[in-house]
C-alpha atoms as one frame of an Amber mdcrd trajectory, in Angstrom:
protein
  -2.069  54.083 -27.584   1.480  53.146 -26.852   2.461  52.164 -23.540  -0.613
  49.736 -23.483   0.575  46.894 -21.470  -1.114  44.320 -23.075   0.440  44.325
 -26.468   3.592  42.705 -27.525   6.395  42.172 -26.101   7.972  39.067 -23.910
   5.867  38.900 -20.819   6.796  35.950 -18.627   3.685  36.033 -16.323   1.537
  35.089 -19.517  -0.378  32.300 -19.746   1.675  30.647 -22.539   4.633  31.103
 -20.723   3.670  29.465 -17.089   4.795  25.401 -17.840   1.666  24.239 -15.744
  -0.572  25.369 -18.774   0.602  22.294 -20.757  -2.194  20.273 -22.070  -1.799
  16.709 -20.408  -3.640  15.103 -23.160  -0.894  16.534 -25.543  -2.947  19.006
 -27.331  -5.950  16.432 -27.801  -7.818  18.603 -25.794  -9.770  18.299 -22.453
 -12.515  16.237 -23.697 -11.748  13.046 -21.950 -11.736  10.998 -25.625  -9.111
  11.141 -27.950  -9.394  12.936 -31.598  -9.813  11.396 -34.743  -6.890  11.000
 -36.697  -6.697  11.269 -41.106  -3.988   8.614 -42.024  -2.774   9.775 -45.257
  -0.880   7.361 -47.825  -3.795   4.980 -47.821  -5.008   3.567 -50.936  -8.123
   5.948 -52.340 -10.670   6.002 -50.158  -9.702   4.266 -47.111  -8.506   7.042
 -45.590 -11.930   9.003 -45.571 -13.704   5.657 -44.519 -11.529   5.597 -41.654
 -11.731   8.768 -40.968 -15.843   8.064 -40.698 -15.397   5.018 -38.639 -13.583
   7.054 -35.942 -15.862  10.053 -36.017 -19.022   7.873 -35.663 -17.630   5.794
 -32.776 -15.160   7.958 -30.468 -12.411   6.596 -29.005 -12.543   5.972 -24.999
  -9.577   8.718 -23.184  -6.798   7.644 -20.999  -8.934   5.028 -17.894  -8.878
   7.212 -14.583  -8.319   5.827 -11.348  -5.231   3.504  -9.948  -3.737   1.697
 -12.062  -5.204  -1.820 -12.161  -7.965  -0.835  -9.727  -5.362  -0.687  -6.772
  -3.632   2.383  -5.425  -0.206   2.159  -5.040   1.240   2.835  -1.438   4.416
   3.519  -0.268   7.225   1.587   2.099   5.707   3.077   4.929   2.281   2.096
   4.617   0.944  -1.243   6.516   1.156  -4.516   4.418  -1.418  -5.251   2.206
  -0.881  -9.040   3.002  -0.839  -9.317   6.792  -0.168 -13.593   6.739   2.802
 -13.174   4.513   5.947 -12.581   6.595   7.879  -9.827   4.975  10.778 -12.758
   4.210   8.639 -14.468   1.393  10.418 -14.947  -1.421  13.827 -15.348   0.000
  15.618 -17.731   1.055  15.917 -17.260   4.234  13.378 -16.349   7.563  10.160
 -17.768   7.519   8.004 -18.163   4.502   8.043 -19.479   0.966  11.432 -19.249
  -0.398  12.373 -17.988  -3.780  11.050 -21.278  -5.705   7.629 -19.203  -5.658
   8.865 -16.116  -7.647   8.698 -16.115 -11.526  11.133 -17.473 -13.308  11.637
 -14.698 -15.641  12.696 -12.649 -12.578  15.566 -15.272 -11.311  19.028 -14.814
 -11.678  21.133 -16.032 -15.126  22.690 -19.472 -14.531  24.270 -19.669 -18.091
  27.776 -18.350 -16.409  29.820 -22.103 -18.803  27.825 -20.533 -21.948  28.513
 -16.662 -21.421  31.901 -17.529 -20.457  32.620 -19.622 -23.565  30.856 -17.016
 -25.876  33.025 -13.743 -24.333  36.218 -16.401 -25.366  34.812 -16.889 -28.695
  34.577 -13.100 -29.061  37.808 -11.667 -27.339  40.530 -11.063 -29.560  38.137
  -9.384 -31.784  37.242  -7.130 -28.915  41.133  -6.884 -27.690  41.751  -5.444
 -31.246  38.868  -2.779 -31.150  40.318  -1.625 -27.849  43.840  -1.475 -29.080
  42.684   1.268 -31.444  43.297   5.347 -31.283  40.201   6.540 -30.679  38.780
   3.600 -28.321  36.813   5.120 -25.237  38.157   4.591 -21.828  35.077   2.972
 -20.840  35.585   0.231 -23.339  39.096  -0.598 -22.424  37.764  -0.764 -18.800
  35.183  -3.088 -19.914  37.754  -4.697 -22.106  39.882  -5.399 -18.461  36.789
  -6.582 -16.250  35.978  -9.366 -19.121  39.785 -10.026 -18.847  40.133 -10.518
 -15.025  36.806 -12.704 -14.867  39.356 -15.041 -16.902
């Protein structure tokens, strides 16, 4: 019997060794749902009730399919909006300029009210970086905030 190839031993062609055996679903399984899950430190009872609510109505997997029912495409690929010039959005070259574009996504224009608040906060920072074990990067940081003086 010994000598049987099979049995112990480190074999790296194994199934449990090849890295594209991984279970997507992170061990949930292949079902397409996900498991039911006991939460434990629920007051007596509730947990098994729970427990029976999941089991009798599974829940849904991951959705398959592009996200947001459109595939995304690369740089390459033709536009997906051929009577928007590729200049919308900026301020320059034909098109909407950047008054169109979220706010959330425009540019700080608090400079007076950073500016006074770094002021506020700088000879507490000046002492930090005047101590022993300060990082480099700090004291860097430390002489950009000083040069935008």
């Amino acid at each position: 019997m010994a000598g049987n190839e099979n049995s112990g031993g480190n074999r790296p062609t194994a199934p449990q060794n090849n890295p594209a055996n991984i279970s997507a679903t992170g061990g949930a399984g292949q079902s397409g749902t996900q498991p039911a899950r006991y939460i434990s430190g629920m007051p007596y009872g509730q947990g098994q009730e729970l427990m029976a609510q999941q089991t009798s109505a599974p829940m849904s997997g991951a959705p398959e399919g592009p996200i947001f029912g459109k595939q995304l495409g690369s740089l390459l690929d033709p536009t997906n909006n051929p009577s928007e010039p590729v200049t919308a959005g900026v301020d320059m070259g034909p098109g909407p300029g950047s008054d169109i574009l979220p706010k959330n996504i425009s540019a700080d224009t608090r400079l007076d009210e950073n500016k006074m608040v770094v002021q506020k906060y700088l000879p507490t920072l000046l002492q930090a970086a005047n101590l022993p074990d300060t990082p480099d990067s700090y004291k860097r940081f430390i002489n950009y905030l000083l040069e935008q003086q």
